[in-house]
C-alpha positions as CSV (number, residue, x, y, z in Angstrom):
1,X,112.9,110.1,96.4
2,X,111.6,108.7,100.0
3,X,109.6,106.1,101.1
4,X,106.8,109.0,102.4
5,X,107.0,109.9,98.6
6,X,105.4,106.8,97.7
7,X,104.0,104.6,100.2
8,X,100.2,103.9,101.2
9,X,99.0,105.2,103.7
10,X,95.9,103.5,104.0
11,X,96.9,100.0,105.0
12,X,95.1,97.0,105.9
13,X,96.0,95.5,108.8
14,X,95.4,92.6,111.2
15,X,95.4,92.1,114.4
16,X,97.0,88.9,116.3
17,X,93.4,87.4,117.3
18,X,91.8,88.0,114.1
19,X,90.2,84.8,112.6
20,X,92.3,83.8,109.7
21,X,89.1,83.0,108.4
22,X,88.3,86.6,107.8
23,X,92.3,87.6,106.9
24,X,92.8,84.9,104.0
25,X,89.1,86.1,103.0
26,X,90.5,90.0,102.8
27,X,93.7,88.7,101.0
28,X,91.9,86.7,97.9
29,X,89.2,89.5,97.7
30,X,90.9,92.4,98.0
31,X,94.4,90.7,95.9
32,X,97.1,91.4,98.8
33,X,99.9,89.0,99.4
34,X,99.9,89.7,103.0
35,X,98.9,92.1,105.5
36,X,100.8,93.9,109.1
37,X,99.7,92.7,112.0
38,X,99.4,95.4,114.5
39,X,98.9,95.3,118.3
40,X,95.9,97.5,119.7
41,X,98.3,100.8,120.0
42,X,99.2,100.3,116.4
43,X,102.6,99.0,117.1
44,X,103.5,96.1,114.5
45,X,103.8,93.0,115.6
46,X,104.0,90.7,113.0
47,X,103.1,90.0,109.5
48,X,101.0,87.3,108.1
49,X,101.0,86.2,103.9
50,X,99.4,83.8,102.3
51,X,102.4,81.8,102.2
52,X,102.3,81.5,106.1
53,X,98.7,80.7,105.8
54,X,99.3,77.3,103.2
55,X,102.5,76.7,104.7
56,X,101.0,75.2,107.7
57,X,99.3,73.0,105.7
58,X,102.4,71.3,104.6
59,X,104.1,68.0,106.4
60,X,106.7,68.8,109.4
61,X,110.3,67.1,108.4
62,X,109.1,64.6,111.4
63,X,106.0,62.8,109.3
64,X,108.0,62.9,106.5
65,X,110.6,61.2,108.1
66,X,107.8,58.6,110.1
67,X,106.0,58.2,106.8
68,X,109.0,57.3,104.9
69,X,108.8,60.2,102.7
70,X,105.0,59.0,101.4
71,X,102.7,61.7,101.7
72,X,99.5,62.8,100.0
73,X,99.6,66.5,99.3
74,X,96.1,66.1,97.5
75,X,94.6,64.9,100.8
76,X,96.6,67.9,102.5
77,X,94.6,70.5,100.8
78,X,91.7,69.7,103.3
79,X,93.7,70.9,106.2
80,X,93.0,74.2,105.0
81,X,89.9,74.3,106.8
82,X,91.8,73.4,109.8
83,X,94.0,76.7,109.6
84,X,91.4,79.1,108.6
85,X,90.1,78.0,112.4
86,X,93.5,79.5,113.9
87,X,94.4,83.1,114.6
88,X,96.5,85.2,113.0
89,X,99.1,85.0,115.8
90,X,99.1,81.3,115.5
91,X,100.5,81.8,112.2
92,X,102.2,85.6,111.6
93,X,105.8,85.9,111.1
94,X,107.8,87.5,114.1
95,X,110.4,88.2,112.2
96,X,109.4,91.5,111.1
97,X,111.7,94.0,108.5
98,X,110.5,97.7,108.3
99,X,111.4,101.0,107.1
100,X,111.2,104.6,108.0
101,X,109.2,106.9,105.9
102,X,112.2,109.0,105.8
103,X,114.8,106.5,104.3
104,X,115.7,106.7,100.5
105,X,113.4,104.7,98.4
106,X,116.1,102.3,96.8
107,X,117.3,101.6,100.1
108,X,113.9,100.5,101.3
109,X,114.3,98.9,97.5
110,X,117.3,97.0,98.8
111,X,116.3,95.2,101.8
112,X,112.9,93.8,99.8
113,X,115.7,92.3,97.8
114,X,117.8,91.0,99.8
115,X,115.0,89.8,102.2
116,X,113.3,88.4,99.7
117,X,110.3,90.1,100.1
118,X,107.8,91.9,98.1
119,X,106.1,94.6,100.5
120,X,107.5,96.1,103.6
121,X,105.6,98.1,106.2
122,X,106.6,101.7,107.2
123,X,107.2,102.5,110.6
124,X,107.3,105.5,112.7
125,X,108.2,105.4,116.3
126,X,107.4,101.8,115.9
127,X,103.6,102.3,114.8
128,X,102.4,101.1,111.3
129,X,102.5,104.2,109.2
130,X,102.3,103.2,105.7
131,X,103.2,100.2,103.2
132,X,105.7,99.9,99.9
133,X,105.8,97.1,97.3
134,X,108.6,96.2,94.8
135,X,105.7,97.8,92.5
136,X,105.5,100.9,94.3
137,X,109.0,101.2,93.9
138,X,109.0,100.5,90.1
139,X,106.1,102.9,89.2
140,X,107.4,105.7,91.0
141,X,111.2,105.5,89.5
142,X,109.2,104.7,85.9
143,X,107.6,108.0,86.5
144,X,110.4,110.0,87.5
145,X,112.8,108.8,84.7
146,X,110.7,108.0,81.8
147,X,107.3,110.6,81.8
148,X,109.9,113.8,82.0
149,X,111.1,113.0,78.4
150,X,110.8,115.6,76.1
């Protein structure tokens, strides 16, 4: 089975100056984890998850250090407004993994594991072509092995 077998097609996607505002807003209404973040000619350039989102929110090692290790994470949850004010470049991932819609789904399977990731975008000649979760993966080798039974 390959990754063109299974993987959306119709992917939501960000661009590097949208408003986080409206991205984190797409994310809790629509239930995704994290979106691609392609450049105008639909090359991807980064990814941004709600775990980048909230982790600028937390304390650099340097105030922990300078406030001896005291810090009030209750109060920290108002500095949420303050990154929903960036852009999505401000706070995307570089570091971006991919695969090709021709490569063997447990393949694509094994570098979300090893990357510990859950969704990977598809790429073909470097523009955004598709996406695949750890589920799509699942569902698909569920179907193949276990609705053929006899």
């Amino acid at each position: 089975m390959l990754v063109k077998e299974i993987m959306t097609t119709a992917v939501r996607a960000a661009g590097p100056e949208d408003p986080i505002r409206e991205v984190a807003a797409t994310m809790c209404f629509h239930k995704f984890s994290g979106l691609p973040v392609v450049d105008a000619a639909g090359k991807i350039v980064g990814v941004i998850s709600e775990k980048d989102i909230l982790h600028g929110m937390f304390p650099k090692f340097e105030d922990l250090v300078t406030s001896s290790g005291l810090v009030d994470f209750e109060a920290l949850e108002h500095e949420y407004q303050n990154m929903v004010n960036l852009k999505v470049g401000d706070l995307m991932s570089q570091r971006i993994i991919t695969v090709e819609p021709e490569m063997p789904v447990l393949k694509a399977a094994s570098i979300m594991f090893r990357n510990r990731i859950r969704r990977i975008p598809v790429q073909e000649d470097g523009r955004l072509v598709g996406i695949i979760s750890i589920g799509d993966v699942h569902k698909a080798i569920f179907r193949q092995n276990l609705t053929k039974i006899a």
